[in-house]
C-alpha positions as CSV (number, residue, x, y, z in Angstrom):
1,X,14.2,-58.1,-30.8
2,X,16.5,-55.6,-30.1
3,X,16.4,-52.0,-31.9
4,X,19.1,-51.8,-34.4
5,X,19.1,-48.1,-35.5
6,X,17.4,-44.9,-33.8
7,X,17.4,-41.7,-35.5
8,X,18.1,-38.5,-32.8
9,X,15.6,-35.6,-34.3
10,X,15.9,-32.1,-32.6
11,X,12.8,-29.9,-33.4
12,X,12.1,-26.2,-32.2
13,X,8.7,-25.0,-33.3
14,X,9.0,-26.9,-37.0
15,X,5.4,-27.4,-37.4
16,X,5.9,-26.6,-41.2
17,X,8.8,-29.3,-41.3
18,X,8.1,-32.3,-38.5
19,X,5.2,-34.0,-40.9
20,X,7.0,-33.6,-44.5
21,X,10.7,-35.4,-42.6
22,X,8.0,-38.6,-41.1
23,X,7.0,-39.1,-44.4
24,X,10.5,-38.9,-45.6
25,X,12.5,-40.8,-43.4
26,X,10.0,-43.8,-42.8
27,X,10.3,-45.4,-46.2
28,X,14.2,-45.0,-45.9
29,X,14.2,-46.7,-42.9
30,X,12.2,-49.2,-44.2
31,X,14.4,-50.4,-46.8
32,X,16.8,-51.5,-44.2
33,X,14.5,-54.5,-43.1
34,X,15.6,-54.2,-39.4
35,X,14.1,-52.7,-36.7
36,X,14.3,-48.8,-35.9
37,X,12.9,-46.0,-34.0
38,X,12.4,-42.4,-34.2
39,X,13.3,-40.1,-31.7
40,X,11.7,-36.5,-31.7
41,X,12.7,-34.1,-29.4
42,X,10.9,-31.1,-29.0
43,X,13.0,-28.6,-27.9
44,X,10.2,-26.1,-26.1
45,X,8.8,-25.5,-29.3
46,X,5.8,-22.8,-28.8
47,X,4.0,-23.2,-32.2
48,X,2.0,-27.0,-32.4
49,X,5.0,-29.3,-33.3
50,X,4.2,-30.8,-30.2
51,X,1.0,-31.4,-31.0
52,X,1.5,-32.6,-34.7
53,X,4.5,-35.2,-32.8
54,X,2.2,-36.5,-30.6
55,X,-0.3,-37.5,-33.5
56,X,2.1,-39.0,-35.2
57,X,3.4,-41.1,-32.3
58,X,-0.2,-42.2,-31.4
59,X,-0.1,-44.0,-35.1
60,X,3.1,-45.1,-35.3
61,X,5.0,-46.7,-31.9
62,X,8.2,-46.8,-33.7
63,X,7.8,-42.9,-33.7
64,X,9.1,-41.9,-29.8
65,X,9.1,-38.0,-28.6
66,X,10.9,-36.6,-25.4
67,X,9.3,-32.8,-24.9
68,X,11.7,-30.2,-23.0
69,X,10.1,-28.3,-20.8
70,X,11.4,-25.6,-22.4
71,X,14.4,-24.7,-24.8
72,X,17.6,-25.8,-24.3
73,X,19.2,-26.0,-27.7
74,X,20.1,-28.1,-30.2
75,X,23.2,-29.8,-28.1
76,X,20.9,-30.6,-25.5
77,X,18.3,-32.1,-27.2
78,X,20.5,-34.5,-29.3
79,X,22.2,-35.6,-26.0
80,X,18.7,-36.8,-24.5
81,X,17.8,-38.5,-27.4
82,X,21.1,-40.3,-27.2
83,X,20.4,-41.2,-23.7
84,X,17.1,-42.5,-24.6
85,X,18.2,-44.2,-27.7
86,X,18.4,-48.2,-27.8
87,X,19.8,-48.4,-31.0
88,X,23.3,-51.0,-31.9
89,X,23.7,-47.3,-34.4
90,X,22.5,-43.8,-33.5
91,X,21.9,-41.0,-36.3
92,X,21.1,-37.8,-35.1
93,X,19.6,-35.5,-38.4
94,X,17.8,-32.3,-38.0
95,X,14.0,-32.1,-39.3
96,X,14.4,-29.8,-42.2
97,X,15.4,-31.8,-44.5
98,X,18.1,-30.1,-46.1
99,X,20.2,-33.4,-45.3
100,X,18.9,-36.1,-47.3
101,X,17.5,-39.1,-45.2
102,X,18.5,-41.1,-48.3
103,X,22.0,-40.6,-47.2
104,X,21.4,-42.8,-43.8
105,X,21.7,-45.6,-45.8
106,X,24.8,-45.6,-47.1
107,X,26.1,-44.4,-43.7
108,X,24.9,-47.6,-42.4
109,X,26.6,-49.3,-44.9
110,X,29.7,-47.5,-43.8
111,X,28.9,-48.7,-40.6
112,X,28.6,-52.3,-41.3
113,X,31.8,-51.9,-42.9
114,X,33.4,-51.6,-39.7
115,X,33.3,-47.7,-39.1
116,X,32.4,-46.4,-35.5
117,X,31.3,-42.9,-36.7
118,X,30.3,-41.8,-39.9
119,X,29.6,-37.9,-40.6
120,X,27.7,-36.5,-43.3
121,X,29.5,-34.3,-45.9
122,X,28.3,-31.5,-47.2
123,X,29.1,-31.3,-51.4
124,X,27.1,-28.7,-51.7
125,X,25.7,-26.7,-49.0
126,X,22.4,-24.6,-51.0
127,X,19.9,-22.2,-48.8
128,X,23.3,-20.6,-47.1
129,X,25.1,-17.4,-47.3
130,X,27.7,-16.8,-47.8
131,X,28.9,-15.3,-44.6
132,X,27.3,-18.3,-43.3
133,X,29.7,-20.8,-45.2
134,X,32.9,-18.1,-44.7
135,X,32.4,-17.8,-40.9
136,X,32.3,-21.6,-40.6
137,X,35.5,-22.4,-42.8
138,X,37.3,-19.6,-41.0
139,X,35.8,-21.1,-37.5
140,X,37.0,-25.2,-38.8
141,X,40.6,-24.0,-39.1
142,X,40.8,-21.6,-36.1
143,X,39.1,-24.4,-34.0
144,X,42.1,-26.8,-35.0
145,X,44.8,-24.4,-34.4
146,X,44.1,-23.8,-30.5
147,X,42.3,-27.1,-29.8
148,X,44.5,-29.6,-31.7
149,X,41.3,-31.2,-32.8
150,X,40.5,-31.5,-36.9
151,X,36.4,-31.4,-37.2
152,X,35.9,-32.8,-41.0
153,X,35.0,-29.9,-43.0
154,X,31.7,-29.2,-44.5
155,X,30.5,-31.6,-41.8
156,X,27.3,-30.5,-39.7
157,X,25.8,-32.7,-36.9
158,X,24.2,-35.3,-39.4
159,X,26.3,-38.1,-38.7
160,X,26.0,-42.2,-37.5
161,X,27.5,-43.6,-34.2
162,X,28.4,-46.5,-33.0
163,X,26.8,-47.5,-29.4
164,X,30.0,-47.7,-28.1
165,X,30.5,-43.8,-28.8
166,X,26.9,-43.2,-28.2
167,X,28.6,-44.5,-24.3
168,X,31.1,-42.6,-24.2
169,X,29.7,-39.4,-25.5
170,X,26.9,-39.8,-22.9
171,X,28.8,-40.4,-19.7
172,X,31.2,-37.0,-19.8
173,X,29.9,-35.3,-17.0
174,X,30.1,-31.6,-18.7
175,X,27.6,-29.6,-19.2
176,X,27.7,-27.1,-22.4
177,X,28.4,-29.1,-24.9
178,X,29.9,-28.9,-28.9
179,X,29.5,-32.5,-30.3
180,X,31.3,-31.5,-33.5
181,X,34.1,-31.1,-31.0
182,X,33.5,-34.0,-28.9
183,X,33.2,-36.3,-31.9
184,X,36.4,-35.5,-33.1
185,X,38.2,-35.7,-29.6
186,X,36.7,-39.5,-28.7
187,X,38.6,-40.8,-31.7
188,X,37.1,-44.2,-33.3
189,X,37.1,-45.2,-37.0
190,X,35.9,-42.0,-38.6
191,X,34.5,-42.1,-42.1
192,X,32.4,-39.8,-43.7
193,X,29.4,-40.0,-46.9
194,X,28.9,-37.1,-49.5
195,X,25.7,-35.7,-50.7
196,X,24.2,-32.1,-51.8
197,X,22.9,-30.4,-49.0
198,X,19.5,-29.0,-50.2
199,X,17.5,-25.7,-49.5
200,X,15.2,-25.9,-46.2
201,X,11.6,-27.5,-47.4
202,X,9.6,-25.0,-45.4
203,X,10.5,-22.4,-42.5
204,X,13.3,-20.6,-41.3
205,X,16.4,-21.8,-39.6
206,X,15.9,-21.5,-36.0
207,X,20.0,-20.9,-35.3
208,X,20.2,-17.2,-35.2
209,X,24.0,-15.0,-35.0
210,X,23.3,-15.2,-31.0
211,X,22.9,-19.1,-30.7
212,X,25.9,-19.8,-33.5
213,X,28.3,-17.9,-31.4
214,X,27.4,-19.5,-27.8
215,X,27.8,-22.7,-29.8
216,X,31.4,-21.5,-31.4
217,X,32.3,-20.5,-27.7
218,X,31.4,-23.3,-26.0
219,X,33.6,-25.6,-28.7
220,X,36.7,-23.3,-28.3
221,X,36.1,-23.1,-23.9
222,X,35.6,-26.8,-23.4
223,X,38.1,-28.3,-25.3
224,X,41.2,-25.4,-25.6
225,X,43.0,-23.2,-22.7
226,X,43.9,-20.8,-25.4
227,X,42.0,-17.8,-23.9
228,X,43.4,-18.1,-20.6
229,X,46.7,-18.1,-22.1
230,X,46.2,-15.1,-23.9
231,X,47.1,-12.6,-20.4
232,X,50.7,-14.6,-20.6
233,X,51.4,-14.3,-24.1
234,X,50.2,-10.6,-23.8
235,X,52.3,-9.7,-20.9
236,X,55.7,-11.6,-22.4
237,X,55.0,-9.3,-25.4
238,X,54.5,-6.2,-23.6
239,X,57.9,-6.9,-21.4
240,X,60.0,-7.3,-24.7
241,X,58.5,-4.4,-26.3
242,X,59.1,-2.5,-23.0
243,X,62.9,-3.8,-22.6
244,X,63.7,-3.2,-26.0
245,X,62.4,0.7,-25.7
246,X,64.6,0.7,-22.8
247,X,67.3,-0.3,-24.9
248,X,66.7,2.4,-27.5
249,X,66.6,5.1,-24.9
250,X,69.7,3.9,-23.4
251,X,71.9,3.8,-26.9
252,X,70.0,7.6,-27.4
253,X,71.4,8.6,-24.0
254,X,74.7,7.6,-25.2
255,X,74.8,9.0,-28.3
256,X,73.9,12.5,-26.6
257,X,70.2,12.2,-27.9
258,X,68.3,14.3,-25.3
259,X,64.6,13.1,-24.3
260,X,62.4,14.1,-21.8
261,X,61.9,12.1,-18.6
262,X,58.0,11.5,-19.7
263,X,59.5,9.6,-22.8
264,X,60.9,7.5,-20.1
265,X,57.7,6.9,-18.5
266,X,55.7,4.9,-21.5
267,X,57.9,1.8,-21.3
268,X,57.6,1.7,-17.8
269,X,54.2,1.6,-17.3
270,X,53.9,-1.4,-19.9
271,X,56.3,-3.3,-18.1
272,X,54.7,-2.7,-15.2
273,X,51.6,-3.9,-16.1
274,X,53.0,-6.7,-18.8
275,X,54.6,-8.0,-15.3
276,X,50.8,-8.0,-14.2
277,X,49.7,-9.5,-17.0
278,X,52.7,-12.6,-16.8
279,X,51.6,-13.5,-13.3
280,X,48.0,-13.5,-14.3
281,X,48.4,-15.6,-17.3
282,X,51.1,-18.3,-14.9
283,X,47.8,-18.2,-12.2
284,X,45.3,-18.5,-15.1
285,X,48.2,-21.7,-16.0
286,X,46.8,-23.4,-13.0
287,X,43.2,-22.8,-13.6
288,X,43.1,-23.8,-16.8
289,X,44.6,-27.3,-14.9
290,X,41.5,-27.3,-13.0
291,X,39.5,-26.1,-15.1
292,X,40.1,-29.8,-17.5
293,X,40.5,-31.5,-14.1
294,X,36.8,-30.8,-13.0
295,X,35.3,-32.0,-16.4
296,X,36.2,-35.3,-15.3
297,X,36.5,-36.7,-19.2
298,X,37.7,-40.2,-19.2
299,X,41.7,-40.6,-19.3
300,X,41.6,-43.0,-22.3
301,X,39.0,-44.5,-24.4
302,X,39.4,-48.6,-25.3
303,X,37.9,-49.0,-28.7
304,X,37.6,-52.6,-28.5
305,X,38.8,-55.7,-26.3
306,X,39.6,-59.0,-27.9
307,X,39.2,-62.5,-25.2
308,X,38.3,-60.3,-22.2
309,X,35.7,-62.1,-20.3
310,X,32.7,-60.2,-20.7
């Protein structure tokens, strides 16, 4: 019998946590009365969640664990246990349990309604600062501005996919990835399930400042141009700033408005350079071509085919 759902579980050293979410999440997938597996994958973790996984594993074969040899972050470890999943649905949950596993089920009764992914919404998000929160709401609607993509907001990386995403998500060839972003640029039926996020069971979050802001960056560089645009739109501003100073002088000159020849010399230099800068951004234009060119992301996705021969 073919698996029906597999749950994608990063860990990095959640020895406190890893036990407390398999006795959680078993009895929730229970209730579903089809077959499931668990996918742990231990992100280089240095304390003994390895060891605690593998025990757990050795008496239960539903439970599955892929170790890294050592970390390569969150993004990486849900995208191997996507490749290793076998699941018809795919939801990827981290281990502290401030997303309620009791919320899988209604996702899967989203899915059964016909939706292809399914994220989990945040009603309440407890445990967080408040800079944490601000950043993030700021981050949503700057993200949408220069990527045209719209990530739900208040929605993490607890989420349900379809295997047909699950496929597509696995076979672009990049390799820093933001699956917030990704997920919102494959398209599908989107749908999303509310709950209260809750307050971490035990431990500390493992995403520090550093590792928030190379995931931010690598959302914003994989799926926008805008910073390589940034050199042209400086330089046009610099050259109308410069021309119209030019203009002022001029009109001064006329009206008998004496100034010395270094007053002449500011706008000069910053068209000058905003040329430099115009000529960079048109040759940063062409790289940003390439730059999409060489992820090699499919042109167009089919969602479903109806009397194709298989």
């Amino acid at each position: 019998m073919a698996v029906k759902y597999s749950v994608v579980v990063p860990c990095f050293n959640e020895e406190e946590t890893v036990g407390a979410f398999y006795s959680a999440v078993v009895p929730v997938m229970e209730k579903t009365k089809e077959k499931y597996e668990l996918i742990f994958v231990n992100d280089g973790s240095r304390d003994k969640t390895e060891e605690i996984l593998k025990d757990i594993a050795s008496k239960d074969k539903k439970v599955k664990v892929i170790n890294f040899s050592r970390n390569f972050g969150q993004q990486a470890a849900l995208l191997a246990g996507f490749e290793a999943s076998q699941g018809d649905a795919v939801i990827d949950i981290d281990v502290d349990l401030q997303d309620p596993v009791e919320a899988i089920l209604p996702m899967i009764e989203k899915w059964k309604e016909g939706y292809d992914i399914v994220h989990g919404k945040r009603l309440v998000r407890k445990g967080e600062t408040f800079f944490k929160k601000a950043t993030s709401t700021i981050y949503t609607k700057f993200y949408k501005n220069i990527t045209g993509l719209d990530i739900p907001k208040n929605c993490g990386d607890f989420k349900l996919f379809d295997r047909k995403v699950i496929d597509v998500i696995t076979s672009m060839p990049e390799r820093d990835r933001f699956l917030r972003g990704i997920t919102a640029w494959v398209g599908f039926k989107q749908t999303y399930v509310e709950f209260e996020r809750q307050k971490r069971v035990a431990g500390e979050t493992k995403y520090t400042i550093k590792k928030l802001f190379k995931l931010a960056t690598n959302g914003i560089v994989a799926n926008s141009s805008y910073p390589l645009s940034l050199s042209l739109k400086t330089g046009i501003f610099g050259t109308i700033c410069s021309l119209l100073a030019f203009v002022t002088f001029v009109v001064l000159s006329i009206c008998k408005v004496s100034l010395p020849l270094t007053a002449w010399l500011f706008p000069t230099i910053t068209f000058v350079g905003s040329l430099m800068f115009i000529f960079n951004g048109i040759s940063n234009i062409y790289t940003a071509r390439i730059y999409f060119e060489v992820q090699d992301r499919p042109k167009y996705i089919i969602r479903e085919k109806i009397n194709f021969d298989k």
